[in-house]
N, C-alpha and C positions, 0 to 999 in steps of 0.2 A: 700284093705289092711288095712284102717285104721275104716272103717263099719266091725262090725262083729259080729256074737252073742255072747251075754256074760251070762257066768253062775256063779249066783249068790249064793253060798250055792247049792241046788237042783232045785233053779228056775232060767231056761234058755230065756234070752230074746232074742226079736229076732233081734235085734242090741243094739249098746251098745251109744245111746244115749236118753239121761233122764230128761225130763220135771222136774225143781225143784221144793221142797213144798215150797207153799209161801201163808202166810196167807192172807184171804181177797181176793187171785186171783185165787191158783189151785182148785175150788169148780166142784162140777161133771161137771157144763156146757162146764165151760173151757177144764176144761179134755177130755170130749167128743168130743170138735172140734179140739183141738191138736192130737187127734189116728186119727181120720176122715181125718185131712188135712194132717199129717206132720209123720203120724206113729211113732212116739218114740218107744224106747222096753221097758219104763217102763215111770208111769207118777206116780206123788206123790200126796195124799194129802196134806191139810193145816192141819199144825204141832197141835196138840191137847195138853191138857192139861192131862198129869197123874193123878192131885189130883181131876181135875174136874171130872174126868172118877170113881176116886174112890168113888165120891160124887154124883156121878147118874146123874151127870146133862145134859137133852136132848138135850139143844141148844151141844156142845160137841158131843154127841152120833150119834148128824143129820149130824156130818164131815164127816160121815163116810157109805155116803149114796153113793152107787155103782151099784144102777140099772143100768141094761142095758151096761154095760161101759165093754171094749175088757181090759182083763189081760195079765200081773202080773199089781198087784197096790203095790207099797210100801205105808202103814202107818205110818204116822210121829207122835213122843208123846215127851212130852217135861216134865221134872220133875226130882228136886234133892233129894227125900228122897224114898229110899229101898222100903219103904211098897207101895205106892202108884203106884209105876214105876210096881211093879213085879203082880200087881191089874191089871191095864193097860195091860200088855203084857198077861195073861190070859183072859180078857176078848178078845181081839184082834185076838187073836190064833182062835178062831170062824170063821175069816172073812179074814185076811193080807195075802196076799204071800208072802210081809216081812214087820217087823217091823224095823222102823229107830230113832233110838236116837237124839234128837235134842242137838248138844253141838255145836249150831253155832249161834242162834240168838242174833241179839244184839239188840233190843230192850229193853230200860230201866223198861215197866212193869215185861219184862219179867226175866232179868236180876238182879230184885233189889231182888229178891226172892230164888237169887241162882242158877234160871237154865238156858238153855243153852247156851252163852259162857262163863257166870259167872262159870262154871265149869271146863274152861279152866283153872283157879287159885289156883284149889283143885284137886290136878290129884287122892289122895288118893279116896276124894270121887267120883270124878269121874269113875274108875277103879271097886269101891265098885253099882255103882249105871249100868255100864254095864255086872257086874256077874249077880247082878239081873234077868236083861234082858234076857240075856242068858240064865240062867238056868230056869227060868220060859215059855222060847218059846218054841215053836213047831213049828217053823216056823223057817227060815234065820235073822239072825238081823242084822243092818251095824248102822255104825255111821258117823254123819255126822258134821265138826269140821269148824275152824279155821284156820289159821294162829299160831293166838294166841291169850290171850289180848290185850297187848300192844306190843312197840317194845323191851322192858326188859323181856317178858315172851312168846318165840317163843317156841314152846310145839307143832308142828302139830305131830313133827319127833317120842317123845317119844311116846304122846297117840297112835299115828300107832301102835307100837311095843304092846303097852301092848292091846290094841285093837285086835289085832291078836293074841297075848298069850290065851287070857281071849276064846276066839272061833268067836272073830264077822267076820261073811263072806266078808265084802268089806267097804269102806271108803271113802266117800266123801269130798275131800279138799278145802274149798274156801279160794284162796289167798288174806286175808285181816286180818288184826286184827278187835278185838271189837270196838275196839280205833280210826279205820279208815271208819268203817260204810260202806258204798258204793262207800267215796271218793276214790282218786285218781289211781293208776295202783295195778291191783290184780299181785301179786309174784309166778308165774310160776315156779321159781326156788325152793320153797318151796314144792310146787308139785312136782317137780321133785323129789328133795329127800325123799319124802315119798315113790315115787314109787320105788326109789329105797332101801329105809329100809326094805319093810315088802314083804313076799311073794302072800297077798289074793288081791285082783284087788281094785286099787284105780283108783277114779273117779277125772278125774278135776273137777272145778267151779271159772268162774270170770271171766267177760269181754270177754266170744263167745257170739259174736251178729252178724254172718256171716259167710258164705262160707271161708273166707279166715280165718279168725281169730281160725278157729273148725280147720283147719288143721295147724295153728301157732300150737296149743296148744297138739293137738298129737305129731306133729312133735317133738317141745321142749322138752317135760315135759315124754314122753311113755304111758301115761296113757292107761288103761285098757277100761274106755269112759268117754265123757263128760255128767255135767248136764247142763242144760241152766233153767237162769232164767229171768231175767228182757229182755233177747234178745228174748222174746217169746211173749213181751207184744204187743198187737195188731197185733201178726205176728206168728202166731201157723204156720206157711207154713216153718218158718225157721227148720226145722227137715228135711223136704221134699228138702228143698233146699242144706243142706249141706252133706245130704246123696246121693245126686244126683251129686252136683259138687265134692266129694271124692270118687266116684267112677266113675268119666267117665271126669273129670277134666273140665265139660262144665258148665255153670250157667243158672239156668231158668228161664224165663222173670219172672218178677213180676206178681202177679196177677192183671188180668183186673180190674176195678173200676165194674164191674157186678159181679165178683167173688167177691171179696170184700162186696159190698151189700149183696149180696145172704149169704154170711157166717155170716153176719151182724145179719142179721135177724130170722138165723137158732141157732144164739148166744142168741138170746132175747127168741125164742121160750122154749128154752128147759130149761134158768132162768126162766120165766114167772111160767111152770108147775114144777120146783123144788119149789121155795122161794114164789110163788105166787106173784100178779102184782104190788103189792102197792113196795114191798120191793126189787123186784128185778129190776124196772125201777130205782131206786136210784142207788142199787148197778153195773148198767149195765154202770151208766155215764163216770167211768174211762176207762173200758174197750172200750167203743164205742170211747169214744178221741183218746184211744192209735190207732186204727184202723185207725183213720180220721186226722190224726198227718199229720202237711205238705203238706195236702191237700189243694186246694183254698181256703182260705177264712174260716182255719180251729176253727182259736178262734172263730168265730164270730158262729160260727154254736156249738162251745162247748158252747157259753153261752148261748143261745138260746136252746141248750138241757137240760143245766142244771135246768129248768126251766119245765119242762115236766114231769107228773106225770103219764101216763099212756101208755099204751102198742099201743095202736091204734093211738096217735097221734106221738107216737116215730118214730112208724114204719113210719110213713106218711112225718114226717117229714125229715127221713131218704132216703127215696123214690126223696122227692123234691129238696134236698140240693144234691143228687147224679146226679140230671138230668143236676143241674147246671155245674157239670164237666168237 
């Protein structure tokens, strides 16, 4: 009832829940173990820069590396001025099954510059910067918002509307302001009423980290499906699991501490041959913590990783602190 394919513009996923872009985490590795474990019907890159893209710049271009990896992919691009956004979305039209507007970050580099939730404050330019979009794709586009700014400037309701006016196929809601970051309770009831303003399929986001909590949040709000993001960190199986207990109402054990390894390492592999060894044993440090979170003795094994510069002694080290289990 509440799993079901969702059709996105002309791209049909084959259920309707959705790996968030999140910078510095959805890069192809991860991507590739979240479809392998947990099958999502769509997974996202990490949000790109429009002006960097207008600007040629490679490190930007290598976001958008999708070998080997099962579709649709949504592309995420982040940027407040006309020329650069409608650059972006041409060059992307080569590669996206959809493109997704970034008008949700709050990050202060990102924000101080005007875009995305900075744009929640400008709904003119905002509205001006997804005609762009639109009219330059060749693909589905959706946007992906706020709340709002702050609690003076609750904006999810109208941008719905003019989001749907303008042609964007679907809409991504997280319930929080900029103003609230990742603190306290995301507002479900805000989702709700966007689902209920606009006719094109809106997406929850905020606080599904569980079986119980993906079906809180259909149940409440109607949504058309959920994204999941920081409930994915060290746990790509949460797809698998909440697709599993909303359709057969049972829950499935955790994964073994051998499962775990094994995906462990099948995670290190495939950063190792993207980003190469020196830079991807750095960037693998958060992601193996979140994996190893609350396990025995798990600080003591993060600092002692943090400390490991290479792919052979990671792995080894990985091996020996799992035997201890």
């Amino acid at each position: 009832m509440y799993i079901h394919p969702l059709k996105i513009g002309n791209v049909e996923l084959e259920n309707n829940l959705i790996l968030a872009p999140m910078a510095g985490v959805t890069n192809l590795p991860f991507r590739v173990i979240c479809k392998e474990i947990g099958n999502p019907g769509m997974v996202c890159t990490e949000m790109a820069s429009a002006r960097a893209m207008f600007h040629n710049d490679d490190k930007t271009k290598r976001l958008f590396n999708t070998e080997g990896e099962k579709r649709p992919i949504s592309f995420q691009v982040f940027g407040s001025d006309e020329e650069s956004m409608e650059y972006a979305t041409k060059y992307m039209n080569g590669f996206a099954d959809i493109i997704d507007i970034n008008m949700g970050c709050p990050a202060p580099k990102v924000v101080k510059n005007g875009d995305g939730s900075r744009l929640l404050l400008d709904l003119d330019k905002a509205k001006s910067i997804m005609e762009a979009v639109v009219k330059a794709a060749k693909v589905p586009v959706t946007l992906k918002i706020r709340k709002g700014w702050d609690k003076d400037h609750i904006v999810a309701v109208e941008v719905a509307k003019i989001a749907e006016e303008i042609g964007i196929s679907a809409i991504t809601v997280h319930g929080r302001t900029r103003t609230e970051y990742y603190t306290g309770k995301a507002d479900w009831e805000i989702i709700k009423k966007v689902k209920e303003s606009v006719n094109i399929p809106v997406i929850g986001n905020g606080d599904v980290v569980d079986e119980e909590s993906a079906y809180k949040m259909f149940e409440y709000t109607g949504v058309d499906g959920i994204m999941i993001g920081r409930g994915s960190f060290g746990n790509p199986w949460i797809f698998r699991n909440i697709t599993h207990f909303l359709e057969t109402g049972e829950k499935l054990s955790p994964p073994s501490n051998e499962e775990k390894l094994e995906v462990i390492k099948k995670h290190i592999e495939l950063a190792v041959e993207e980003k190469g060894e020196e830079v991807a044993v750095k960037e693998l440090r958060k992601h193996i913590s979140w994996y190893t979170k609350n396990l025995k003795n798990s600080s003591e094994f993060r600092n002692n990783m943090n400390k490991i510069e290479t792919k052979k002694e990671l792995v080894n080290y990985l091996e020996e602190y799992f035997k201890t289990l």
